[in-house]
C-alpha positions, 0 to 999 in steps of 0.5 A: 669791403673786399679787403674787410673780407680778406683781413677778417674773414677768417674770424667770421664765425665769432659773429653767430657764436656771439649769437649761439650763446646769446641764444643759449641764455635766452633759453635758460632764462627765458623761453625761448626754443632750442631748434634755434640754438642747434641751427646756430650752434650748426651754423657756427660750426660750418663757418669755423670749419670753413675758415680755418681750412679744415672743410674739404670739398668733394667734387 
């Protein structure tokens, strides 16, 4: 799992895309909400910044 990790981490962040947009559809052509799709969208974000180096922590 450790190397899993390691080798694919950094590509992490396709994963709640994959859901954000999934999301997104659901709202379009069914009814679903869009709290959903702003936490996802949010979530998604802060993995892609998180992993390509660009978020900086203060401490």
């Amino acid at each position: 799992m450790k190397n899993l990790l390691a080798k694919y981490g950094r590509h992490f962040w396709l994963v709640p895309l994959s859901v954000t947009i999934y999301n997104i559809y659901d709202y379009l052509f069914n009814n679903a909400g869009w709290g959903d799709i702003v936490m996802l969208a949010f979530i998604t974000y802060l993995f892609f910044i998180d992993r390509n180096g660009k978020l900086e922590v203060v401490q």
